[in-house]
C-alpha positions as CSV (number, residue, x, y, z in Angstrom):
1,X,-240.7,-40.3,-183.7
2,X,-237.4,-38.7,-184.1
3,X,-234.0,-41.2,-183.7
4,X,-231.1,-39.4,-183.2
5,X,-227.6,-40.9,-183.4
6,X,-224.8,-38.9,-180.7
7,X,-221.7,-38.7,-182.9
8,X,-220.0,-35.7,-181.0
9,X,-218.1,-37.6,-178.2
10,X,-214.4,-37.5,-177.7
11,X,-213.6,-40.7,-178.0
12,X,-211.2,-40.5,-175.8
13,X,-210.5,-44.1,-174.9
14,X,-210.7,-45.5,-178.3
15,X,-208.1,-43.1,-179.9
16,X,-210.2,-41.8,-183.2
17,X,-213.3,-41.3,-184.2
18,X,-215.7,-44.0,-183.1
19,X,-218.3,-43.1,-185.5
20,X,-216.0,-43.7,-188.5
21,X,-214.9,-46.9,-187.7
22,X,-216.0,-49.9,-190.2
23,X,-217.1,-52.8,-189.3
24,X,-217.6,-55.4,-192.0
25,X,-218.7,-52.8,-195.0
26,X,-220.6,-50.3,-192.6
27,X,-219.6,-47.8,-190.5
28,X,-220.6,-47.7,-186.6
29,X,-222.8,-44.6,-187.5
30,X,-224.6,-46.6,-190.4
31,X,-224.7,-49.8,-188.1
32,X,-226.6,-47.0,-185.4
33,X,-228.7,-45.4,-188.0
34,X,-230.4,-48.5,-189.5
35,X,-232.5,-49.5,-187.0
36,X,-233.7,-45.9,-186.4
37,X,-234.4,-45.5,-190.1
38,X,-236.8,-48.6,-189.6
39,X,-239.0,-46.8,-187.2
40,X,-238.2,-43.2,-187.3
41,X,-239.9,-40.7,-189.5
42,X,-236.5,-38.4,-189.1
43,X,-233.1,-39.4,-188.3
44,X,-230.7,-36.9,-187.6
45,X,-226.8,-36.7,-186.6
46,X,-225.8,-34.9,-183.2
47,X,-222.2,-34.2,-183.8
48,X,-219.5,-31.6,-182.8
49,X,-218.3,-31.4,-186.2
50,X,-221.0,-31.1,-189.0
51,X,-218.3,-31.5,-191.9
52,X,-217.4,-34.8,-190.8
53,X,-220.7,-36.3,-191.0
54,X,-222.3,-34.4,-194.3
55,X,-221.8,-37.5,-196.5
56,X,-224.3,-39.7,-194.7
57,X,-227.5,-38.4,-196.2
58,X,-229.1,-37.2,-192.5
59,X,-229.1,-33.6,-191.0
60,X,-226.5,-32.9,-188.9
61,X,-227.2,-31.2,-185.5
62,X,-224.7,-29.3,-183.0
63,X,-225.2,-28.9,-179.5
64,X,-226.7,-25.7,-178.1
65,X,-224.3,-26.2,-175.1
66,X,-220.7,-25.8,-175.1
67,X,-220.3,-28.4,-172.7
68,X,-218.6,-31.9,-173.9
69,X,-220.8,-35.3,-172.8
70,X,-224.3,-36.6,-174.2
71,X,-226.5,-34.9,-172.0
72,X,-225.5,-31.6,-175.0
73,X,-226.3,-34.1,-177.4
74,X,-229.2,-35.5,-175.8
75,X,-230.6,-31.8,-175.3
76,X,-229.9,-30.7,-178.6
77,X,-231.6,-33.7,-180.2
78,X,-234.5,-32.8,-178.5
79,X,-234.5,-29.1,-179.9
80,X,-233.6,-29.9,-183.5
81,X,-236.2,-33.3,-183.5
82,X,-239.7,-32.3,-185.5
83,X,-241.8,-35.0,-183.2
84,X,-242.5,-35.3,-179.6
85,X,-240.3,-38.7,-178.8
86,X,-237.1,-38.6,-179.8
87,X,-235.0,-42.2,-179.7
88,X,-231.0,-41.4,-178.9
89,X,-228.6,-43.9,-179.8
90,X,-225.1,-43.5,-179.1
91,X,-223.0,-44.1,-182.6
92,X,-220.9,-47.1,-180.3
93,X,-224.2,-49.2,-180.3
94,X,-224.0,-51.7,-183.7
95,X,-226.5,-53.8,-182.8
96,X,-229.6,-52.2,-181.6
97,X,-232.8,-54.4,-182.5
98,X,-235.9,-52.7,-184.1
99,X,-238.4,-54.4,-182.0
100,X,-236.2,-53.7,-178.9
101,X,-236.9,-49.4,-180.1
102,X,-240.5,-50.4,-180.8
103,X,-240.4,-51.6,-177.3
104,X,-239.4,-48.0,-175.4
105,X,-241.6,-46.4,-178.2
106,X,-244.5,-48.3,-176.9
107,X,-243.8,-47.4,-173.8
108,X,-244.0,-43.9,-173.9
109,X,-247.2,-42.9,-173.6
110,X,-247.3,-41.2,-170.4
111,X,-244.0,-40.7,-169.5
112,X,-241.1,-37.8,-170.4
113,X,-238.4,-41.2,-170.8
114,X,-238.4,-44.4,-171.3
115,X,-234.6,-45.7,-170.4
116,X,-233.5,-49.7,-170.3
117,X,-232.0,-50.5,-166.9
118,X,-230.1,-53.7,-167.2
119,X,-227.3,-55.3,-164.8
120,X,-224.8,-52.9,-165.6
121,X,-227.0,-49.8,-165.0
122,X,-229.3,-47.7,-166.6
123,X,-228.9,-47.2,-170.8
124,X,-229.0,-43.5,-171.1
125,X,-227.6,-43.8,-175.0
126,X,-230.6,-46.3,-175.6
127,X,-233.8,-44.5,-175.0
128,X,-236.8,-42.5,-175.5
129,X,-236.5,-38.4,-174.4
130,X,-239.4,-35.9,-175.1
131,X,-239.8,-32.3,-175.7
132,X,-241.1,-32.2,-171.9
133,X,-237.4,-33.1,-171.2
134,X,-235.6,-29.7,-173.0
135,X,-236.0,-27.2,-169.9
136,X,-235.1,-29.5,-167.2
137,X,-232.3,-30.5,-169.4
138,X,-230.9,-27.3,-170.0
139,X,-231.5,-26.6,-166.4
140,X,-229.2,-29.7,-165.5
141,X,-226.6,-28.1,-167.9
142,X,-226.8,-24.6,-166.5
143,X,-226.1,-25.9,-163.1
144,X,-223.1,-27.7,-163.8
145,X,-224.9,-31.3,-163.5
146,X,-223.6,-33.1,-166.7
147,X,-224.5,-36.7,-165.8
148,X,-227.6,-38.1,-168.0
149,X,-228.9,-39.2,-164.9
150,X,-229.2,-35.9,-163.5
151,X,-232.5,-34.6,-164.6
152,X,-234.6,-37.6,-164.5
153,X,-235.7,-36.7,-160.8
154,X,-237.4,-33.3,-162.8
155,X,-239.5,-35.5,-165.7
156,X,-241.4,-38.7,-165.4
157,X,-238.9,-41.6,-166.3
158,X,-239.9,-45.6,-167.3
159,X,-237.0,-47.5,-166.6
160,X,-237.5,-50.9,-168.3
161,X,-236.8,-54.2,-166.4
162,X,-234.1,-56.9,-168.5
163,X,-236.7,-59.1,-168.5
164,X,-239.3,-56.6,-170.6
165,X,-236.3,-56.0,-172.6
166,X,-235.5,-59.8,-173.4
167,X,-239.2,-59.8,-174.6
168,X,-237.7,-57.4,-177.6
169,X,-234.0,-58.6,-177.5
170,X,-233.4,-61.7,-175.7
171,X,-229.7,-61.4,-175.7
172,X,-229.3,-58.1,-175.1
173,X,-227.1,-57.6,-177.9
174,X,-228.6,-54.4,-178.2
175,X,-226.4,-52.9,-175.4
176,X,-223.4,-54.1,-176.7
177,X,-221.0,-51.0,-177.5
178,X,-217.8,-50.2,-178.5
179,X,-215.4,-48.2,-176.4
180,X,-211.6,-49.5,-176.8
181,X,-209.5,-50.6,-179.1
182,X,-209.8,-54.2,-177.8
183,X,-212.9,-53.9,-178.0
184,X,-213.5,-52.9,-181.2
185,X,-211.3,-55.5,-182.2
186,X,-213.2,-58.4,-180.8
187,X,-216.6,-57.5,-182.7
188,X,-215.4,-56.7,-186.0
189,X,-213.0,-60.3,-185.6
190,X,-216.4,-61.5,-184.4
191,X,-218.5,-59.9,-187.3
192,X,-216.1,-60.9,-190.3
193,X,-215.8,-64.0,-189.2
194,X,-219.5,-64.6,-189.6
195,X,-219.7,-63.1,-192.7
196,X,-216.5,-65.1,-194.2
């Protein structure tokens, strides 16, 4: 499998680049890639700008698409990837379990995705894509329908209950992300206080 960490978003409503942020000693990026490198053969970095991201030690990918949102990304990590799956994490997600990717992996037999779906929605930045998915993507794109969700009527999609999920992550920590200041704020007060 391919894992695949989007780090080309705007970051609009935090203010800076999300990706760069620290929390503790580690970047969000780093907190993303970790648990890919645990179960990936390839880890690469979707980004807008590949200069920003050169010093992590991964490959840096830019979207085919000149169209802003992770469904460029998400097709473009599916282009680049070597393997068939592809895991995409969103570089906002620090606390993505192992088992909870070797969960959706697992999954993915016989299916184009495998996506979470918990209270809040499905967890398009959390799951499984294969090559099967790169036409109907681009075909999403090409008619102006930007919204993950868009395509999945096109591929065979898993969603994947909360309770499978709590099997892998019983919190659901892994779905925690960071997307305001105040945010951000709360999880590394949260984080260094742990570790103080």
């Amino acid at each position: 499998m391919t894992g695949v960490v989007l780090a080309g978003g705007g970051s609009r409503r935090m203010g800076r680049e999300k990706a760069l942020l620290r929390i503790g000693d580690r970047t969000l990026l780093e907190l993303a890639a970790e648990p890919l490198r645990a179960c990936c053969r390839e880890v690469l970095i979707s980004a807008r700008d590949a200069e920003k991201f050169r010093a992590f030690g991964h490959r840096v990918i830019l979207d085919l698409y000149d169209v802003p949102g992770p469904l460029t990304g998400i097709h473009s990590a599916v282009h680049h990837a070597a393997f068939e799956k592809v895991a995409v994490l969103g570089c906002d997600m620090p606390f993505v379990r192992v088992e909870l990717l070797r969960l959706l992996y697992d999954l993915s037999g016989e299916v184009d995705v495998v996506m979470p779906r918990t209270e809040s929605g499905p967890e398009p930045l959390c799951a499984i894509y294969s090559r099967a998915c790169l036409v109907p993507i681009a075909r999403s794109i090409e008619s102006g329908r930007f919204r993950v969700v868009d395509f999945l009527d096109d591929v065979r999609c898993r969603f994947v209950s909360e309770g499978e999920l709590r099997a892998a992550d019983a919190e659901l920590r892994s779905f925690v992300n960071v997307n305001t200041v105040e945010e951000y704020v709360r999880i590394s007060t949260r984080v260094e206080g742990r570790s103080g």
